[in-house]
C-alpha positions as CSV (number, residue, x, y, z in Angstrom):
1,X,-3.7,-31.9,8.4
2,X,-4.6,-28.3,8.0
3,X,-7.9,-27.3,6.6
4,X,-7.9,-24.4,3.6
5,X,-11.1,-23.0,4.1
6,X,-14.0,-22.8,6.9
7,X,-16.4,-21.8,4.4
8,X,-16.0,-22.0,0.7
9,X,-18.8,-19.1,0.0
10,X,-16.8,-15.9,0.6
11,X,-13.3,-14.5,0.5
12,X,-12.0,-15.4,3.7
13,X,-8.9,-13.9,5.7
14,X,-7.6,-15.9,8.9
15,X,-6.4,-13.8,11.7
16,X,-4.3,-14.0,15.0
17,X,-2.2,-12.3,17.2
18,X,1.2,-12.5,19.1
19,X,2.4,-11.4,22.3
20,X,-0.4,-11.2,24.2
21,X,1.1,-12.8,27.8
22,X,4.0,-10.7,27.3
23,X,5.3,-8.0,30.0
24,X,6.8,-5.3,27.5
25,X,6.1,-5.0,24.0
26,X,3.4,-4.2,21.6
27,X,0.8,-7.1,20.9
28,X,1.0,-7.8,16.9
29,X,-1.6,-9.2,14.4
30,X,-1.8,-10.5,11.0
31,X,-4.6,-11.6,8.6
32,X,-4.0,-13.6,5.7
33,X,-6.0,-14.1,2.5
34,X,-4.9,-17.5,0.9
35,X,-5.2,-19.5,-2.4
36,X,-8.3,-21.9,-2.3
37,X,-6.2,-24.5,-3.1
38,X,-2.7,-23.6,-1.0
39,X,-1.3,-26.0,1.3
40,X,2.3,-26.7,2.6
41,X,3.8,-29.5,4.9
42,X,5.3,-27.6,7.6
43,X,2.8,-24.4,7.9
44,X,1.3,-24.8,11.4
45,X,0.9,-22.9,14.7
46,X,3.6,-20.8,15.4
47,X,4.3,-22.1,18.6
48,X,4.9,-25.6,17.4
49,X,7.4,-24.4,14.8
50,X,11.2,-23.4,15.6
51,X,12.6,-20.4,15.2
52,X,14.3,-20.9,11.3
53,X,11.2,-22.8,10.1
54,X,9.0,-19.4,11.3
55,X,10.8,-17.3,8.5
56,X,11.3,-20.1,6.3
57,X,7.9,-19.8,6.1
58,X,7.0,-16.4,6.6
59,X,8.5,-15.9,3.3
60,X,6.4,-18.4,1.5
61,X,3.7,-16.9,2.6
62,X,4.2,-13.6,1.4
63,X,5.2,-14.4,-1.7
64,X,2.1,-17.1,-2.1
65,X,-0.7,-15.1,-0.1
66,X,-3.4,-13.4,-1.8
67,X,-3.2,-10.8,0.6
68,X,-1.4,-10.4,3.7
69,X,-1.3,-7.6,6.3
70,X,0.5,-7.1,9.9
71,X,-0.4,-4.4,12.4
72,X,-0.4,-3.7,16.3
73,X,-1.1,-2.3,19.4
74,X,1.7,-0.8,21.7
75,X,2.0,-1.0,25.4
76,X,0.5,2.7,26.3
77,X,-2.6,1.2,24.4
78,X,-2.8,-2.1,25.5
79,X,-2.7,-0.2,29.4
80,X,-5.5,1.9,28.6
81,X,-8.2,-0.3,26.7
82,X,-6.9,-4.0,28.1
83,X,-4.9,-6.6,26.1
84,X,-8.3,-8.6,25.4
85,X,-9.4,-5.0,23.9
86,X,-6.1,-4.5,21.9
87,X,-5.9,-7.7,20.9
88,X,-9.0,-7.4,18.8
89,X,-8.0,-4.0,17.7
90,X,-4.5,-5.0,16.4
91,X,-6.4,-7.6,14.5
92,X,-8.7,-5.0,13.2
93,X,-5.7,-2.8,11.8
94,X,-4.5,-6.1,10.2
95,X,-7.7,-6.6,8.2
96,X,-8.3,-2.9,7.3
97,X,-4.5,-2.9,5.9
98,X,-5.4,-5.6,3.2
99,X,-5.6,-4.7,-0.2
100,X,-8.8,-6.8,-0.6
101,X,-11.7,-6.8,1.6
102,X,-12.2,-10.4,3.1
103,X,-16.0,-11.0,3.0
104,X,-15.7,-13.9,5.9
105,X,-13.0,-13.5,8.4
106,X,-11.7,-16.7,11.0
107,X,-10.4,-15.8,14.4
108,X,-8.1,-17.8,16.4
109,X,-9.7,-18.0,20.2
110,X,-13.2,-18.0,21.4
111,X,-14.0,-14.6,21.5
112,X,-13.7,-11.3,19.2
113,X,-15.1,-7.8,18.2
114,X,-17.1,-7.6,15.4
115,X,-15.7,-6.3,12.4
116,X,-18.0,-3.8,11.1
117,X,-20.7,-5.8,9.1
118,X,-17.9,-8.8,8.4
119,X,-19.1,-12.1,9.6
120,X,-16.7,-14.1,11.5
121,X,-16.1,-17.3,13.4
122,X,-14.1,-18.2,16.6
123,X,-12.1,-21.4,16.3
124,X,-10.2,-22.4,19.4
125,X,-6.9,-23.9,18.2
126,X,-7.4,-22.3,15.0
127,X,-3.5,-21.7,14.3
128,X,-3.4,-25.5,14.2
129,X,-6.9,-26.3,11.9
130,X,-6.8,-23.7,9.6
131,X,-3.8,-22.5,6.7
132,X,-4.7,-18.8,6.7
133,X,-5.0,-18.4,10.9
134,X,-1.7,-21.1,10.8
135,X,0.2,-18.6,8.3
136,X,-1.6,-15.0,10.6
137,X,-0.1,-16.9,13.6
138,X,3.8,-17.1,12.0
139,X,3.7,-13.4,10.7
140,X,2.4,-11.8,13.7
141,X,4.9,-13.9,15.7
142,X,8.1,-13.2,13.5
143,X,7.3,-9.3,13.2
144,X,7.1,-9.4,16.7
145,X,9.9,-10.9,17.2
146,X,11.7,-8.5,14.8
147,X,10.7,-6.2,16.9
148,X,11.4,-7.0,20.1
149,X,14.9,-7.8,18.4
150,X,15.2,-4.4,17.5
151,X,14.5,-2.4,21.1
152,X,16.5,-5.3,23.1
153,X,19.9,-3.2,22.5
154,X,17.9,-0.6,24.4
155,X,17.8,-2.2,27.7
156,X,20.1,-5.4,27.0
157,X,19.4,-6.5,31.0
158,X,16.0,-7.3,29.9
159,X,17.1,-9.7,27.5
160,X,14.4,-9.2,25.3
161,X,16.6,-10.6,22.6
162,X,15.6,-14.5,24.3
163,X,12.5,-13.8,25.9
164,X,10.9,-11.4,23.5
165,X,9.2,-9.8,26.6
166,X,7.9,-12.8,27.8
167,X,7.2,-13.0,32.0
168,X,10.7,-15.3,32.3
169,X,11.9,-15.4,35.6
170,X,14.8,-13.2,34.9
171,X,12.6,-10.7,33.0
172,X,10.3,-10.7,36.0
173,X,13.3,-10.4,38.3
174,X,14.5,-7.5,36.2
175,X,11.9,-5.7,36.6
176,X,11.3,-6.2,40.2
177,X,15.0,-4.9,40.5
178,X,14.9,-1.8,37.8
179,X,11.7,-0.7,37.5
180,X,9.8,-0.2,34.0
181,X,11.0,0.6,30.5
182,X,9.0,2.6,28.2
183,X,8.0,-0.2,26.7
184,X,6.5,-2.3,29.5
185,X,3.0,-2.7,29.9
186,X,2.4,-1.3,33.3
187,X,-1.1,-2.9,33.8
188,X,0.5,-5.9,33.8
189,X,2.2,-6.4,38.0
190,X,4.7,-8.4,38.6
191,X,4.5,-9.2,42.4
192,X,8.0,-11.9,42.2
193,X,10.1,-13.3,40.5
194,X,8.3,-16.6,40.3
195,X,4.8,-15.4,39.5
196,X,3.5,-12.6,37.0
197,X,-0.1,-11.3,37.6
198,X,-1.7,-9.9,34.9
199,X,-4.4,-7.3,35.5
C-alpha cells in the first residue's frame, strides 16, 4: 500500500523522471502536488503498470492533482551537462512549472540537487512508497512516450515506436549500422549490439 505523504507539515510535491537509460530522446520529469487524503488501487510505479493502465491513470491524476507539471531535458543537453545533471534539471523545470510552490519536495532515487531553499528527501523506490512520486513516475513516462511516438515516423528503422529509445538490441544494432539521429544522445556509445555503454 502506497503512502500519501512523507511529512504531513508542508505542501509537498513528489518528483521523478523517465528515460534516463535511453539512447535517443529527451529525459522527462514530473512533480505532482496531491490531496492529503487521495489514494487509488492501481496508482504505482510506472514500470510495474501496462501500457493502458499508464493513461488510464494519467488522466486521473490530472484531473485529481492539486497541481501537476511535466518538463525535460533534450539530448544536446543531456550530452553537455550528463544525464545525472539533467535529470535533476528536468525535475527542476517540473517543480518551477507548478502553479503552487511545494514547500517540501520527495525525490525518487538516492541523490538530487537542491532546489533553491526547498527541503527535500531521497527515497529509493519512491515510485513504489509514495502516491505523488507513483503518479510524477506515470506522467513523466506517458509524455515521454508521447513523444517518442511522435519523432518515431522520423526514423521508422529505429523503432522508437516499441522501444521508446531504449538500448534494445535492434536499436543498438541500428545505430551501429546508421549512425546517429538528431535525437541521439551521443555521450552515450554503443560499442555492439549486445552491450550499450553509457558514458
Amino acid at each position: 500500500m502506497l503512502l500519501a505523504r512523507y511529512q504531513h507539515e508542508f505542501l509537498e510535491a513528489g518528483c521523478d523522471e523517465a528515460g534516463r537509460g535511453c539512447l535517443a530522446g529527451p529525459v522527462f520529469a514530473a512533480a505532482v502536488i496531491l490531496p492529503n487524503d487521495f489514494d487509488h488501487h492501481l496508482l504505482n510505479d510506472s514500470k510495474q503498470l501496462n501500457e493502458e493502465t499508464r493513461y488510464a491513470l494519467r488522466t486521473e491524476i490530472e484531473a485529481n492533482a492539486i497541481a501537476h507539471a511535466v518538463a525535460w531535458c533534450d539530448n544536446h543537453e543531456i550530452d553537455q551537462i550528463n544525464i545525472l545533471n539533467a535529470s535533476f534539471l528536468a525535475m527542476h523545470r517540473a517543480i518551477q512549472k507548478l502553479h503552487l510552490i511545494p514547500q517540501f519536495l520527495i525525490i525518487d532515487g538516492n541523490r538530487f540537487n537542491k532546489y533553491g531553499t526547498t527541503p527535500h528527501a531521497c527515497v529509493i523506490g519512491g515510485d513504489g512508497k509514495y502516491f505523488s512520486i507513483a503518479a510524477a513516475s506515470i506522467l513523466a513516462k506517458t509524455y515521454r512516450d508521447d513523444y517518442m511516438n511522435k519523432i518515431a515516423a522520423e526514423h521508422p528503422e529505429y523503432c522508437w515506436h516499441s522501444n521508446k529509445g531504449y538500448p534494445t538490441i535492434a536499436h543498438r544494432k541500428m545505430v551501429l549500422e546508421l549512425g546517429h539521429t538528431p535525437y541521439h544522445r551521443k555521450t552515450f556509445r554503443v560499442s555492439n549490439p549486445q552491450l550499450a555503454i553509457f558514458d
